[in-house]
KERORO-914777 format. One record per atom (N, C-alpha, C): x, y, z; atom name; residue number from 1. Coordinates in Angstrom, 3 decimals, padded with zeros to 6 digits. Example, Ala and Ser with C-alpha at 12.3 -4.5 7.8 and 13.67 -1.06 7.14 Angstrom:
<recs>
- u,v,w,a,k
- 013.190,-005.690,007.800,N,1 $
- 012.300,-004.500,007.800,CA,1 $
- 013.200,-003.300,007.800,C,1 $
- 012.850,-002.250,007.080,N,2 $
- 013.670,-001.060,007.140,CA,2 $
- 012.900,000.030,007.870,C,2 $
</recs>
This chain:
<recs>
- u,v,w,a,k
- 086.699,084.740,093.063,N,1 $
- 086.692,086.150,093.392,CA,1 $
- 085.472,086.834,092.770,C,1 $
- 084.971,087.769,093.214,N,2 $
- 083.779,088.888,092.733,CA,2 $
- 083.926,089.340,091.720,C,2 $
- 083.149,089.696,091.236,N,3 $
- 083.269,090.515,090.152,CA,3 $
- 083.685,092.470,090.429,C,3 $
- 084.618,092.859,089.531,N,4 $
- 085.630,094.309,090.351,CA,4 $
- 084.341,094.980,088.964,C,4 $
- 084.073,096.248,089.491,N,5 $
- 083.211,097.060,089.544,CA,5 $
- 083.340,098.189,088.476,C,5 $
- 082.034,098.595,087.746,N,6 $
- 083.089,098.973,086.206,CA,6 $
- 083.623,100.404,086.603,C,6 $
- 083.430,101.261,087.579,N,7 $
- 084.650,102.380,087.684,CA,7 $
- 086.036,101.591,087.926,C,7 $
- 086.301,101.024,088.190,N,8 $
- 087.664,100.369,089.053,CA,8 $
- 088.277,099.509,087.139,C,8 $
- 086.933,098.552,086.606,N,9 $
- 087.575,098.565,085.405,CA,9 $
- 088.545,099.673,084.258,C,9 $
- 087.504,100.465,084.367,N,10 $
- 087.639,101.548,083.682,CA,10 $
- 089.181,102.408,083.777,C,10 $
- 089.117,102.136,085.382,N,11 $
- 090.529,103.502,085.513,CA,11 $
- 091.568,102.103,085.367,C,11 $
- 091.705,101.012,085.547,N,12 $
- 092.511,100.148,085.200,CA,12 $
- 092.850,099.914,084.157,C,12 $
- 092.392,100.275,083.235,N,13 $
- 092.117,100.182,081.511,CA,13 $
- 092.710,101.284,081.304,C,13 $
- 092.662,102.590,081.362,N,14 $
- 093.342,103.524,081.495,CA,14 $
- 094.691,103.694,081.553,C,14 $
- 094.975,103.364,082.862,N,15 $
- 096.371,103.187,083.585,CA,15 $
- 097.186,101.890,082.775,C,15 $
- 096.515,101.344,082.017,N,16 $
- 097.257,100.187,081.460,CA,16 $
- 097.525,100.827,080.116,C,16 $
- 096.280,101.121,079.441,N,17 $
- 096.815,101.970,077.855,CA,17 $
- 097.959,103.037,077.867,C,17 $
- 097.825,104.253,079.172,N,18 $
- 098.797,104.965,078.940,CA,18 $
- 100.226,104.649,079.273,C,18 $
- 100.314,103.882,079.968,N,19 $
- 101.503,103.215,080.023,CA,19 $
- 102.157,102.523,079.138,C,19 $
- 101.566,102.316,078.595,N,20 $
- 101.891,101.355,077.357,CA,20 $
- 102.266,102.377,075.882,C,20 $
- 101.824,103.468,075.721,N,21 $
- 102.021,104.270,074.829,CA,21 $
- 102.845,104.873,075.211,C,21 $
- 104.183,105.238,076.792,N,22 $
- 105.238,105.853,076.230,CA,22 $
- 105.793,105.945,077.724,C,22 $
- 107.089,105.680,077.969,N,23 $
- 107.987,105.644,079.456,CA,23 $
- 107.656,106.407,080.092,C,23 $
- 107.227,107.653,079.781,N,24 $
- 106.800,109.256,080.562,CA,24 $
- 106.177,108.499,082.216,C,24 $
- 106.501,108.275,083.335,N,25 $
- 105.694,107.712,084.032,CA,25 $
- 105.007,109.011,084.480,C,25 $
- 104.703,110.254,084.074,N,26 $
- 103.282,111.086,084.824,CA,26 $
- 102.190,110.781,083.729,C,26 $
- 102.516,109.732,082.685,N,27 $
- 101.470,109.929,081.658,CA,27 $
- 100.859,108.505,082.369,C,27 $
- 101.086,107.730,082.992,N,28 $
- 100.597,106.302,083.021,CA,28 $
- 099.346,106.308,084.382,C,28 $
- 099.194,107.524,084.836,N,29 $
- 098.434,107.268,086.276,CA,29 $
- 096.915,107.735,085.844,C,29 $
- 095.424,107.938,086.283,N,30 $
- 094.317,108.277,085.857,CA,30 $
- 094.415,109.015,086.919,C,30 $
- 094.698,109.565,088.033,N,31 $
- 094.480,110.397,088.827,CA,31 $
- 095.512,110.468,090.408,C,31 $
- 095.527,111.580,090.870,N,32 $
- 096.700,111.662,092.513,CA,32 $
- 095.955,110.468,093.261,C,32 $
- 094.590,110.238,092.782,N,33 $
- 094.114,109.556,094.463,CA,33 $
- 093.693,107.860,094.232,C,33 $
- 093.819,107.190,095.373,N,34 $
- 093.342,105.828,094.536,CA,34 $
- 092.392,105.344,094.989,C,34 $
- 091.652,104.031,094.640,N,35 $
- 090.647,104.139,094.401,CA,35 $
- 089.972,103.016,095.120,C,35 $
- 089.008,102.911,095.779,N,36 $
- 088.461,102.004,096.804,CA,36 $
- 087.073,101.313,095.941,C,36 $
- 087.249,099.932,095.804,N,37 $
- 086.438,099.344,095.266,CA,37 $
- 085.672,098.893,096.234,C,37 $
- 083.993,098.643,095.575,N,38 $
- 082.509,098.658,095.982,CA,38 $
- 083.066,096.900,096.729,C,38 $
- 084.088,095.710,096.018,N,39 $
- 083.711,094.758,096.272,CA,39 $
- 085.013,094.146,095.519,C,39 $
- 085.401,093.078,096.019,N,40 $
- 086.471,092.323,095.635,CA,40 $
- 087.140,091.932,094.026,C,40 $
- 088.148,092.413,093.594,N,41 $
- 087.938,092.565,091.821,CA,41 $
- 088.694,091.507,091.731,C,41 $
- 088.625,091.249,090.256,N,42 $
- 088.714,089.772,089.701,CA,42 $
- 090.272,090.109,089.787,C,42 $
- 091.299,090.416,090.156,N,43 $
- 092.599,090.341,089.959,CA,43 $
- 093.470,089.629,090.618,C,43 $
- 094.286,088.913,090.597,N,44 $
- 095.056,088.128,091.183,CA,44 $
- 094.867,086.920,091.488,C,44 $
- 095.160,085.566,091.411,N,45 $
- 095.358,084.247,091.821,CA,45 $
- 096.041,083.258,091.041,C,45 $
- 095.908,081.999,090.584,N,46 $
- 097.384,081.033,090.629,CA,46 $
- 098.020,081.521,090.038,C,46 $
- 099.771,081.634,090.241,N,47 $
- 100.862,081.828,089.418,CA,47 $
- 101.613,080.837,089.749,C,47 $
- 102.874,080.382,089.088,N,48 $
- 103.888,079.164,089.069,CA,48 $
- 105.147,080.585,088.550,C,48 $
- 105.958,080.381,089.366,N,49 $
- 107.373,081.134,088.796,CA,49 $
- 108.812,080.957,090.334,C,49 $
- 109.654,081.666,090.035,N,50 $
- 110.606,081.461,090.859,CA,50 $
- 110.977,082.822,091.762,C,50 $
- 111.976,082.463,092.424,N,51 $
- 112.385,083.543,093.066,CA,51 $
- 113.946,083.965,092.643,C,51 $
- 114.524,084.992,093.293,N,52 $
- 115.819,085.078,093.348,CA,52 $
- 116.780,084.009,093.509,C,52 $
- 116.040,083.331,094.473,N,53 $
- 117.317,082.146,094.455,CA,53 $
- 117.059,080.932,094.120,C,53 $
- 115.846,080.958,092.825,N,54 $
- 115.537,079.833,092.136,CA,54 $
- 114.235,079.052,092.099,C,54 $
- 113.927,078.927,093.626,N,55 $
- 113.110,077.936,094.247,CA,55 $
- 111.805,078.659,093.917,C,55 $
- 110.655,077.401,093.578,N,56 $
- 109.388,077.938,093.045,CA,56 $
- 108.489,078.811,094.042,C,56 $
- 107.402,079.641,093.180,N,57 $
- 107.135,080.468,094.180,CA,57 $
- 105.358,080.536,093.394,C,57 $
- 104.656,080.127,094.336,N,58 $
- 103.090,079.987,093.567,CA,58 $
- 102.124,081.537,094.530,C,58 $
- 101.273,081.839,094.230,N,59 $
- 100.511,082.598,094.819,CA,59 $
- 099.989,082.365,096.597,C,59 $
- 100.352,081.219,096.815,N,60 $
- 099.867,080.681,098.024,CA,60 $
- 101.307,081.492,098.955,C,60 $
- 102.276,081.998,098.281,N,61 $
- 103.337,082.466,099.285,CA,61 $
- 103.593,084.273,099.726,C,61 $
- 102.276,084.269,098.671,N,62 $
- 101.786,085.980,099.038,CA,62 $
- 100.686,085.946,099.982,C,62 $
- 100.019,084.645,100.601,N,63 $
- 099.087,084.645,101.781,CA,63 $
- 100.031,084.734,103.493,C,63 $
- 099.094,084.987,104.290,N,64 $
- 099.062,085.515,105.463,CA,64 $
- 099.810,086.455,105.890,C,64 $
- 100.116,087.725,104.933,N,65 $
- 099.802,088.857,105.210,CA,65 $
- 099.949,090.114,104.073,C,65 $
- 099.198,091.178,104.317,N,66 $
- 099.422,091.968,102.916,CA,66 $
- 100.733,092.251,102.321,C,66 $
- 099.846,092.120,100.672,N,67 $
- 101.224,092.359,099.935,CA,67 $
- 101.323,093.811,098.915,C,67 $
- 102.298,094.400,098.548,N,68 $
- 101.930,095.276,097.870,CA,68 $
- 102.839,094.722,096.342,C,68 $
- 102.022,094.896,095.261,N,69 $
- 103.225,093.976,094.112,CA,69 $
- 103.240,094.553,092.971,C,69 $
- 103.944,095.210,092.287,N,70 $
- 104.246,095.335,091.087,CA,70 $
- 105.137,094.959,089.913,C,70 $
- 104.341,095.098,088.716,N,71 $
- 105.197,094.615,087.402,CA,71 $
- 106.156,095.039,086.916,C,71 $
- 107.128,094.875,086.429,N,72 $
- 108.103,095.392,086.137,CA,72 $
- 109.662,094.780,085.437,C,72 $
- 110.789,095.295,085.320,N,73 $
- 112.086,094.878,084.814,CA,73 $
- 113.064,095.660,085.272,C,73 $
- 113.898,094.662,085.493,N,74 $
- 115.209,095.277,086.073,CA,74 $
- 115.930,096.136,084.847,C,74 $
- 115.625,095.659,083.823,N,75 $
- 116.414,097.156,082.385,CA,75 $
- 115.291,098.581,082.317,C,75 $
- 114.339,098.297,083.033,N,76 $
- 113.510,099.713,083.240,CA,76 $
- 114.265,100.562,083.189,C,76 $
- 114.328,101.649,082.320,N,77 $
- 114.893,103.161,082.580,CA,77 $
- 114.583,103.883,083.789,C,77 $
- 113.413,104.131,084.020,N,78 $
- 112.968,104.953,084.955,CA,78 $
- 111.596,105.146,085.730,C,78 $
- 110.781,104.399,084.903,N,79 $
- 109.374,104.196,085.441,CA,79 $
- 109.372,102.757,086.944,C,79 $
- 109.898,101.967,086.482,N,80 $
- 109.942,101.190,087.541,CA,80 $
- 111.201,101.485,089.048,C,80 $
- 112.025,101.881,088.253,N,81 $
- 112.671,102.765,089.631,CA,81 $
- 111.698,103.424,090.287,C,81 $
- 111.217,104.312,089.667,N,82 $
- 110.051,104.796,090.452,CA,82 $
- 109.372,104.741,091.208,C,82 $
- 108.684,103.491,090.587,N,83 $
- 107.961,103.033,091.618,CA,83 $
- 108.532,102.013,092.982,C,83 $
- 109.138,101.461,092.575,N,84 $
- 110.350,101.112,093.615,CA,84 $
- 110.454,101.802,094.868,C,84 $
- 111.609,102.755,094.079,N,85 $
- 111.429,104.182,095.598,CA,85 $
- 110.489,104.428,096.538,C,85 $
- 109.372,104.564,095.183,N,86 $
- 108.042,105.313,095.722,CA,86 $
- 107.571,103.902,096.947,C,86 $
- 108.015,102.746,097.310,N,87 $
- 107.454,101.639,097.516,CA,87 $
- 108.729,101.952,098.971,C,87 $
- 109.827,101.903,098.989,N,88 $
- 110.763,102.462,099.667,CA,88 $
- 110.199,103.676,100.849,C,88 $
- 109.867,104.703,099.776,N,89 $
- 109.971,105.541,100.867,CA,89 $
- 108.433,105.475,101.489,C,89 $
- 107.394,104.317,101.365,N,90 $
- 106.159,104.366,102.082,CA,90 $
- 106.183,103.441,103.274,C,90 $
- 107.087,102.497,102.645,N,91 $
- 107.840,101.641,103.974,CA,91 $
- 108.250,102.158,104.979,C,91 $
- 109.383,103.323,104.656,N,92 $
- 109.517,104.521,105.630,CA,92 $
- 108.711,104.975,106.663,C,92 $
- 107.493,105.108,105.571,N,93 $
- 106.917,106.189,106.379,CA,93 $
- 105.993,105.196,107.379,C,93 $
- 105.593,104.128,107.031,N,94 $
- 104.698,103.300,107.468,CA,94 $
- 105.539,103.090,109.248,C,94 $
- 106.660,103.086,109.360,N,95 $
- 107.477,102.263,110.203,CA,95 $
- 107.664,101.068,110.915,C,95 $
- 107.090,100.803,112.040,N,96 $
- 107.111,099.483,111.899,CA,96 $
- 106.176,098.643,111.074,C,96 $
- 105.250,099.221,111.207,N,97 $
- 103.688,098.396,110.252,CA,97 $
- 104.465,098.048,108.994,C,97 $
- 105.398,099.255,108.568,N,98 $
- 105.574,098.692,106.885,CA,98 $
- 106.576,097.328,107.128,C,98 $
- 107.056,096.255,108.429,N,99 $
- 107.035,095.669,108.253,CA,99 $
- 106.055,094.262,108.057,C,99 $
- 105.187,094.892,108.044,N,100 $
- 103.908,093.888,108.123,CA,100 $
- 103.380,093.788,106.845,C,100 $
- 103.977,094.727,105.798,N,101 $
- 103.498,094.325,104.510,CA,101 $
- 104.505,093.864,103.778,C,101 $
- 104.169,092.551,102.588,N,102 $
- 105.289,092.244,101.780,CA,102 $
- 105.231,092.827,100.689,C,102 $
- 106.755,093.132,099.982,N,103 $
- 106.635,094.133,099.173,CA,103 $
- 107.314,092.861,097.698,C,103 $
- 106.894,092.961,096.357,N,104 $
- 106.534,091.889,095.456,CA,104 $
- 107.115,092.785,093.915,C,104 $
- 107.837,092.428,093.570,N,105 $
- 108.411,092.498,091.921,CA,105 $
- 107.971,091.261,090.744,C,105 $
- 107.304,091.265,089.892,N,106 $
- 106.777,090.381,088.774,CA,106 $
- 107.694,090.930,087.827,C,106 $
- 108.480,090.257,087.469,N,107 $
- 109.076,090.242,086.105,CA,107 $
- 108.023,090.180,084.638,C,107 $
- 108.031,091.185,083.982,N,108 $
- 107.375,090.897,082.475,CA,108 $
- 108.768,091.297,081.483,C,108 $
- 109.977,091.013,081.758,N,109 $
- 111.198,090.742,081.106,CA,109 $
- 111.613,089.452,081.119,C,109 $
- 111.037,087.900,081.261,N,110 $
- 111.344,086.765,081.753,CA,110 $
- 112.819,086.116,080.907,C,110 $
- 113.278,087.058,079.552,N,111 $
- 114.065,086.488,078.620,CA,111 $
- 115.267,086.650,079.281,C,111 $
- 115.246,088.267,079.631,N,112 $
- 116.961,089.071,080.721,CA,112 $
- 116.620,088.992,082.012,C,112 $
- 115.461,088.913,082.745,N,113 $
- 115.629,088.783,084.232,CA,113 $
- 115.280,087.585,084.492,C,113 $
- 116.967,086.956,084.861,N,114 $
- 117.214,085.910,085.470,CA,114 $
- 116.956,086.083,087.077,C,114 $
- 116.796,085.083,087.711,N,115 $
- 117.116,084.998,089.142,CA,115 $
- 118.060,085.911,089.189,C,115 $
- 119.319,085.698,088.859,N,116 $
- 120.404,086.637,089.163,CA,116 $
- 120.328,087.994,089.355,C,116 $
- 119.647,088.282,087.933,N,117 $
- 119.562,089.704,087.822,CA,117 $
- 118.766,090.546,088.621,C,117 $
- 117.785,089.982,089.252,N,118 $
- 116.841,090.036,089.611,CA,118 $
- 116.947,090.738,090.669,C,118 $
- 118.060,089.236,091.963,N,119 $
- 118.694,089.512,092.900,CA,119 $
- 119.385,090.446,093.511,C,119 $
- 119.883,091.014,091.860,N,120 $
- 120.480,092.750,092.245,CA,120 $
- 120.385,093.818,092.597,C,120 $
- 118.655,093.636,091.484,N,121 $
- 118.031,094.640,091.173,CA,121 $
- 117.243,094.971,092.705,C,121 $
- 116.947,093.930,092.907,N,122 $
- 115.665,094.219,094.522,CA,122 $
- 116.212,094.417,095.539,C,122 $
- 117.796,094.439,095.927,N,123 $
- 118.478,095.082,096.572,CA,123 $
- 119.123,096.145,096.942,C,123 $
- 119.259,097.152,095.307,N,124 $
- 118.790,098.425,095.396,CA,124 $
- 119.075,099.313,096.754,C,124 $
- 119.311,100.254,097.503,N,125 $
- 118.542,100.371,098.526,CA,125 $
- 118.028,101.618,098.624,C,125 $
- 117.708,102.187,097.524,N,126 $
- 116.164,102.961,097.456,CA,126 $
- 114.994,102.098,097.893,C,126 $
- 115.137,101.054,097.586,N,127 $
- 113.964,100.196,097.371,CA,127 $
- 113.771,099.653,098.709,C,127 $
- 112.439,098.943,098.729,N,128 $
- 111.724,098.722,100.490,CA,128 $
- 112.678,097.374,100.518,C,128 $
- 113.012,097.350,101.664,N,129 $
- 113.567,096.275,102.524,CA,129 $
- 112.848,095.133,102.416,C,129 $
- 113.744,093.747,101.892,N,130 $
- 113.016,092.790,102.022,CA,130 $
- 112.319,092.654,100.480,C,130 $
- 112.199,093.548,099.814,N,131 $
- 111.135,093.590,098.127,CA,131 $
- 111.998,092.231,097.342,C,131 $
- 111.064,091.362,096.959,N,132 $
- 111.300,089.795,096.248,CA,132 $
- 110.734,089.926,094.968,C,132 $
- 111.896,089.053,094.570,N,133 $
- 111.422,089.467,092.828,CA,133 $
- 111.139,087.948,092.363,C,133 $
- 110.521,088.082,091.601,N,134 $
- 109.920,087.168,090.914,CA,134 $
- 110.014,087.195,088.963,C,134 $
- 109.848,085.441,088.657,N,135 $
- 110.493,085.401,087.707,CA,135 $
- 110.007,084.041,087.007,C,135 $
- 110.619,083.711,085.784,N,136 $
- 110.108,082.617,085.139,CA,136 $
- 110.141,082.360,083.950,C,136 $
- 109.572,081.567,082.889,N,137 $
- 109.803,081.153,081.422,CA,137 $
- 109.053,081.911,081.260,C,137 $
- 108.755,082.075,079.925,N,138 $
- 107.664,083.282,079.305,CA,138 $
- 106.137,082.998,079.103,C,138 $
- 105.828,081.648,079.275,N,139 $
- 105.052,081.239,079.547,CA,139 $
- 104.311,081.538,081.234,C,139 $
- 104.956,080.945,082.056,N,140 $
- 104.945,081.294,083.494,CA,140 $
- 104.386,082.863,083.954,C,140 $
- 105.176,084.006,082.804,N,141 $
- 104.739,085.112,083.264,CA,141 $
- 103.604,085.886,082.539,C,141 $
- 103.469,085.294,081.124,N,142 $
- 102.213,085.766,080.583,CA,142 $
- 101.021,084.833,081.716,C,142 $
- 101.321,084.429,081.831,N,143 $
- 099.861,083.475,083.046,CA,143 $
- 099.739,084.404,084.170,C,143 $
- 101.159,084.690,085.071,N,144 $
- 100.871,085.806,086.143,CA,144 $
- 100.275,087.194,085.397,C,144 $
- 100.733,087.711,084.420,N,145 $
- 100.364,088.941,083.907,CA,145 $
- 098.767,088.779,083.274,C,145 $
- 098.349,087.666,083.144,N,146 $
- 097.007,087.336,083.148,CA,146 $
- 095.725,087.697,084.596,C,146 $
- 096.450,086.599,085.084,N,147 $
- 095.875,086.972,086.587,CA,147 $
- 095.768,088.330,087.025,C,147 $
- 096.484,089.020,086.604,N,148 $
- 096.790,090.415,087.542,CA,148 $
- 096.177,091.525,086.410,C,148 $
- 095.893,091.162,085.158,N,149 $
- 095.049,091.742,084.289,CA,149 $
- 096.261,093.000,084.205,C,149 $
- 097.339,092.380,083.915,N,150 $
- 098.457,093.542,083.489,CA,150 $
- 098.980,093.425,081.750,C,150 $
- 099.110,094.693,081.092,N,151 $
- 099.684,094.390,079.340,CA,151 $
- 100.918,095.067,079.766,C,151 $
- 101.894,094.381,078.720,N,152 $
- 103.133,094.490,078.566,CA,152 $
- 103.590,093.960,077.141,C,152 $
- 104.327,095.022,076.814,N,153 $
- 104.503,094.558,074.886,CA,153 $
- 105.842,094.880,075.028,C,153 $
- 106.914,094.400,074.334,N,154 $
- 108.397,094.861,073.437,CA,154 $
- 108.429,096.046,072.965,C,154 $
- 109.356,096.207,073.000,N,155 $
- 109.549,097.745,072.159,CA,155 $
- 110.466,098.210,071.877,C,155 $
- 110.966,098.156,070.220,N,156 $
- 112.618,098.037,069.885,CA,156 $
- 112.787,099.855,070.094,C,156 $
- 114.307,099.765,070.914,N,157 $
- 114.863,101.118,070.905,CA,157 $
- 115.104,102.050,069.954,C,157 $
- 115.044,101.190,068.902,N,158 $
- 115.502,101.871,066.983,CA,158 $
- 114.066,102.497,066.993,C,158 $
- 112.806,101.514,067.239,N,159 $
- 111.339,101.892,066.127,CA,159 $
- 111.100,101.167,065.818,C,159 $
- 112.141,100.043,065.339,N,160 $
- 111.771,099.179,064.392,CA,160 $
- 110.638,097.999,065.337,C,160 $
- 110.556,096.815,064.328,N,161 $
- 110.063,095.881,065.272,CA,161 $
- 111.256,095.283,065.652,C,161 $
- 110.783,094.621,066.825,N,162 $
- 111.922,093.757,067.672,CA,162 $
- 112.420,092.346,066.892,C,162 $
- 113.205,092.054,066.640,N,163 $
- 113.758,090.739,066.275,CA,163 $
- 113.915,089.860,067.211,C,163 $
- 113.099,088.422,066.288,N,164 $
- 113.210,087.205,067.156,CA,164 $
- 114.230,087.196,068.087,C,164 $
- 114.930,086.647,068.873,N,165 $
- 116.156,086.544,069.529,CA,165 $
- 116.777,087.579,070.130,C,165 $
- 116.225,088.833,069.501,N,166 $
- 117.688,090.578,069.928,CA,166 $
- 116.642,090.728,071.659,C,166 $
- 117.902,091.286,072.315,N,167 $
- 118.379,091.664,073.542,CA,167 $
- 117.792,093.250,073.440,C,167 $
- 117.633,093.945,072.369,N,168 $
- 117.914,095.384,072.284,CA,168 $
- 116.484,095.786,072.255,C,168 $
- 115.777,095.949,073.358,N,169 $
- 114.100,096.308,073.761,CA,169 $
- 114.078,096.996,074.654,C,169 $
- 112.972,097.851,074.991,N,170 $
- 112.454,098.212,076.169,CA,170 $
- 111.302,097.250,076.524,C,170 $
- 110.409,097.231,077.211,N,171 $
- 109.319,096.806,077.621,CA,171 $
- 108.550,097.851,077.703,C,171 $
- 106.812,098.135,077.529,N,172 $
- 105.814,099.222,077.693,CA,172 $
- 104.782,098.161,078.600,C,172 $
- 105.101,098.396,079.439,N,173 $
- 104.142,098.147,080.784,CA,173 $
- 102.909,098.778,081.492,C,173 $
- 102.203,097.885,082.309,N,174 $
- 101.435,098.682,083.247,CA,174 $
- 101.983,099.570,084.106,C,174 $
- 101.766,100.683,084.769,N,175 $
- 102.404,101.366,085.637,CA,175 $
- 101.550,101.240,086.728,C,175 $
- 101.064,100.249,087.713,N,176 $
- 100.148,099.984,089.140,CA,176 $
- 100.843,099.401,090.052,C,176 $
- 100.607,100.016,090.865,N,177 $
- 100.874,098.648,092.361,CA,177 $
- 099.602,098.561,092.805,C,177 $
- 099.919,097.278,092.897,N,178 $
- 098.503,096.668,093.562,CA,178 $
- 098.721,096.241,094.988,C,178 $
- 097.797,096.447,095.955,N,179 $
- 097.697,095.974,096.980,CA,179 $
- 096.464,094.722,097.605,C,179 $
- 097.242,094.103,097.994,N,180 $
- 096.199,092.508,097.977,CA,180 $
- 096.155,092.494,099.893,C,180 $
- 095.186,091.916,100.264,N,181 $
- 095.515,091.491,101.426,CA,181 $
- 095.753,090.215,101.674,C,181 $
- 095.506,089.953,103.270,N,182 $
- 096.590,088.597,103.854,CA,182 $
- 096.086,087.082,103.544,C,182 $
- 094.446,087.360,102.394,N,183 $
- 094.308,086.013,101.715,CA,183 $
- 094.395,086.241,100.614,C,183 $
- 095.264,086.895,099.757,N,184 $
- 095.939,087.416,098.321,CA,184 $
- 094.313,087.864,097.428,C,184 $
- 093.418,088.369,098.149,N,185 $
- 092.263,089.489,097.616,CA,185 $
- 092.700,090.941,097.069,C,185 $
- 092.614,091.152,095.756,N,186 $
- 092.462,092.990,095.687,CA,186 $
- 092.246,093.766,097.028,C,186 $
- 092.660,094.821,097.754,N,187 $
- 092.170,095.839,098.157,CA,187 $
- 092.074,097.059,097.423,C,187 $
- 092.918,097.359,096.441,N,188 $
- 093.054,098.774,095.915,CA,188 $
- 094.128,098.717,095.508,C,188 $
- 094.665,099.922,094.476,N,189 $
- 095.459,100.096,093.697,CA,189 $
- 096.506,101.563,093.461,C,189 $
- 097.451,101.836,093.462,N,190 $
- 097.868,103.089,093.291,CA,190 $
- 098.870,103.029,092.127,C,190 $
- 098.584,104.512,091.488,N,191 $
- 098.580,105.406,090.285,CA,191 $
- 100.053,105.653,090.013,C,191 $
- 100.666,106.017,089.093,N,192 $
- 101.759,106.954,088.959,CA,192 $
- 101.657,108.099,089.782,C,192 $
- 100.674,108.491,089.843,N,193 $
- 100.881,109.896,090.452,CA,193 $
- 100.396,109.803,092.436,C,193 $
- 100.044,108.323,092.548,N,194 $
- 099.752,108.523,094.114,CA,194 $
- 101.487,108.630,094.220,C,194 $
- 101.283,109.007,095.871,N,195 $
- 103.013,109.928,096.727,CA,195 $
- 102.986,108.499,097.743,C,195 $
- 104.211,108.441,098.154,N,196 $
- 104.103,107.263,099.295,CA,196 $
- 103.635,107.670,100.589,C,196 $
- 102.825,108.953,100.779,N,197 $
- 102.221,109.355,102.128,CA,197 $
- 100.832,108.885,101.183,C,197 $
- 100.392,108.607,100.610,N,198 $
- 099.174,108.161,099.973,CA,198 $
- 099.221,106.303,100.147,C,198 $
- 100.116,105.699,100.004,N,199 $
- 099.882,104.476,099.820,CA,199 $
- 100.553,104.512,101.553,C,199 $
- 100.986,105.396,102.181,N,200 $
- 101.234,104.411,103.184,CA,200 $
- 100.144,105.085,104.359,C,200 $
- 099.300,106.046,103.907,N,201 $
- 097.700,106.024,104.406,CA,201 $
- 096.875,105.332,104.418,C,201 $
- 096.902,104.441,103.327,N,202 $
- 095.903,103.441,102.890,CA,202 $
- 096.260,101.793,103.459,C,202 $
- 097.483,101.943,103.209,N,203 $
- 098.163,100.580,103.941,CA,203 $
- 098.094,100.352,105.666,C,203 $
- 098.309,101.614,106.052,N,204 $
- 097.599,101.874,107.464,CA,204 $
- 096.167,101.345,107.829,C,204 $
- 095.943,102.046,107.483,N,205 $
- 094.262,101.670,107.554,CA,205 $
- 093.822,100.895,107.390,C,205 $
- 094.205,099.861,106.241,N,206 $
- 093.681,098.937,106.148,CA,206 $
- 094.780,097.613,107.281,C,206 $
- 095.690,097.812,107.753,N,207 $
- 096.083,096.804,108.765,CA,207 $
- 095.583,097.327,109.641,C,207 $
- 094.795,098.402,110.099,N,208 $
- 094.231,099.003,111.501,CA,208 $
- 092.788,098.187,111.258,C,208 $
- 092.135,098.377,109.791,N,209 $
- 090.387,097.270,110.250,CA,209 $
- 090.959,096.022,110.050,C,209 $
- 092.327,095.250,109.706,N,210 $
- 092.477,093.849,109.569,CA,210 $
- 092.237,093.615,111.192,C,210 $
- 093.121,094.504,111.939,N,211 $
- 093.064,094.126,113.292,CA,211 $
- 092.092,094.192,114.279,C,211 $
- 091.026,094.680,113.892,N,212 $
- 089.740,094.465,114.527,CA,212 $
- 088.819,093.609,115.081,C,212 $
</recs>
């Protein structure tokens, strides 16, 4: 892949620090609008992990046709609902086209989101029709969260630090969806604060020059 372009670094770096400093999801976005890169950015390629119903799932199963994918956990309070919805109601709006895009959950909880849980969670039905979650050892997902140039840290509910073994965390995540197209390439990215008439403008458009 190309090298991604240092405005596009920059607001990615951004969107990753503030997210990470506190659940607020209007604090995690760099701006309403998103952002069209000069040239193909280094984000995304091999992953090894599973699906809902177990069976392995590598990067080669997000090819031949766009995907839209974000990080996240099914114990999310409220930032990943969010975006969820927000992923929901662009599907909506998209109508049939939004069946032409696949819609993608990465677990960075790999300890509590089991397949199972997983299964629950992406069924939802705020959430876009069809949205697959993904999953794995903790190994498996620091490698995807590599690729995708996403941070994600623990974060005990007390203050304290988290203890080896305890259940009792939040996660402080990236707050992005990324959109890849139908040979799992970056196209662009949206914010906390893009609306799903924003991502499902952009998702348009770009299956209107795929089809050219």
């Amino acid at each position: 892949m190309r090298i991604v372009t240092n405005f596009l670094i920059a607001a990615l770096a951004a969107v990753t620090l503030n997210a990470c400093q506190a659940e607020d999801p209007n604090r995690a976005g760099v701006s309403g609008k998103t952002v069209r890169s000069t040239g193909t950015a280094d984000i995304g390629g091999p992953f090894t992990l599973v699906d809902t119903t177990g069976n392995t799932v590598t990067e080669a199963d997000l090819l031949g046709k766009p995907h839209l994918v974000y990080f996240g956990f099914a114990f999310c309070p409220d930032v990943c609902p969010t975006a969820m919805q927000k992923l929901g109601a662009a599907q909506t709006l998209m109508g049939d086209a939004g069946d032409d895009v696949g819609y993608v959950l990465f677990s960075v909880d790999p300890e509590r989101d089991t397949p199972e849980k997983l299964a629950e969670y992406v069924a939802f039905e705020p959430f876009p029709t069809g949205l697959r979650g993904f999953t794995g050892t903790v190994e498996q997902v620091e490698a995807a969260k590599a690729v995708y140039k996403v941070v994600a840290q623990k974060v005990s509910t007390d203050g304290d630090a988290v203890q080896a073994g305890s259940m009792d965390y939040t996660v402080d995540h990236s707050d992005i969806i990324y959109f890849m197209d139908a040979e799992g390439e970056f196209v662009d990215f949206f914010s906390a604060r893009s609306t799903p008439q924003d991502i499902a403008v952009r998702v348009r458009q770009e299956l209107m020059q795929s089809q050219k």
